[in-house]
C-alpha positions in Angstrom: 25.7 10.2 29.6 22.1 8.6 30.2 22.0 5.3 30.9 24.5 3.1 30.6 25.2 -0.8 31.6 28.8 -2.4 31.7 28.3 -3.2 27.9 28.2 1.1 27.3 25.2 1.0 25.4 23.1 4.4 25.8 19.8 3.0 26.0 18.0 6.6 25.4 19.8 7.2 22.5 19.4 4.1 20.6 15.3 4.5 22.1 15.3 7.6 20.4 16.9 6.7 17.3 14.4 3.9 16.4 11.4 6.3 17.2 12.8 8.9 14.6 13.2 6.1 12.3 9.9 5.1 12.5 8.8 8.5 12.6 10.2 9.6 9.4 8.8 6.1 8.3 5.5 6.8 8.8 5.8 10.7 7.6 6.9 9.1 4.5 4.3 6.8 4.1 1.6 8.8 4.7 3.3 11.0 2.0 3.5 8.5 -0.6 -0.1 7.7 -0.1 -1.3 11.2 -0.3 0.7 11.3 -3.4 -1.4 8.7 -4.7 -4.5 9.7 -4.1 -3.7 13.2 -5.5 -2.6 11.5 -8.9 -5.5 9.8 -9.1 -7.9 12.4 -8.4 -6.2 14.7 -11.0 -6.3 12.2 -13.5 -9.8 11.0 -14.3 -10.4 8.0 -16.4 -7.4 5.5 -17.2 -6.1 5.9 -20.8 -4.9 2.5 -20.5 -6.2 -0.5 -19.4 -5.2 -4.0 -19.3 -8.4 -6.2 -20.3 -6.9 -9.6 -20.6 -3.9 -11.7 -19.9 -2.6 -15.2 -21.3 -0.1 -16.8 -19.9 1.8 -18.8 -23.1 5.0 -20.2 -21.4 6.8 -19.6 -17.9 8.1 -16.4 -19.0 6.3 -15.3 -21.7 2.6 -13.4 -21.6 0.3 -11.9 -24.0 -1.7 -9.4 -22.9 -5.4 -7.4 -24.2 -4.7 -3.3 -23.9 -7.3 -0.5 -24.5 -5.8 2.5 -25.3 -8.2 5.2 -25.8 -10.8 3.6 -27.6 -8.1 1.4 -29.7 -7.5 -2.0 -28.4 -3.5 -3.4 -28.9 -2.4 -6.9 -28.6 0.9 -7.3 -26.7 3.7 -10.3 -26.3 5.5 -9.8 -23.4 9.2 -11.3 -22.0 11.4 -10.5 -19.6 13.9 -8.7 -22.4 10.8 -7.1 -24.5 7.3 -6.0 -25.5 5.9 -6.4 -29.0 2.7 -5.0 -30.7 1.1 -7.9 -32.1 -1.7 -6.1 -33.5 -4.1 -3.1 -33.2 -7.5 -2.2 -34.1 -10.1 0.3 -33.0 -13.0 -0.6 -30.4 -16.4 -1.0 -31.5 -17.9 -1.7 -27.8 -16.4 0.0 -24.7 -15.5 -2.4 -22.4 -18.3 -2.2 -20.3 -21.0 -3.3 -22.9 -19.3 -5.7 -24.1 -20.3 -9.3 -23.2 -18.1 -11.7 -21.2 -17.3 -15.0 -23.3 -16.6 -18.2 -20.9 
């Protein structure tokens, strides 16, 4: 029943419908953000961090990893990733200078 117009739309319902929609919307937001910040927390440092990227062709990258304190050199396309090579850190990343 409600409120109806010659066209027979309910206008309360569909009123409430989009409110629950945005309701569970937002509820599900807010979720997915205290998820995050939960993950984080728990975690501590990053294991893995991406130092560096080159961009070598329109699909192609090759990008500067620290893993730990090893550092790993990585070709990346759209179909794969491959190790290009590996070798331990002697500076963390912090200390080590910026070269232009």
């Amino acid at each position: 029943m409600g409120t109806q117009l010659a066209t027979g739309v309910d206008w309360w319902r569909v009123g409430a419908s989009m409110v629950l929609v945005f309701g569970l919307l937002g509820a599900m937001l807010w979720t997915l953000k205290r998820m995050k910040t939960l993950q984080i927390r728990h975690k501590g440092e990053p294991k893995l961090q991406v130092l560096e990227t080159l961009t070598v062709g329109p699909r192609q990258k090759i990008a500067l990893l620290q893993v730990g304190q090893r550092q790993v050199l990585v070709g990346m396309s759209p179909s794969q990733f491959t190790a290009l090579g590996s070798w331990e850190d002697s500076a963390p990343a912090q200390e080590r200078p910026r070269e232009s």
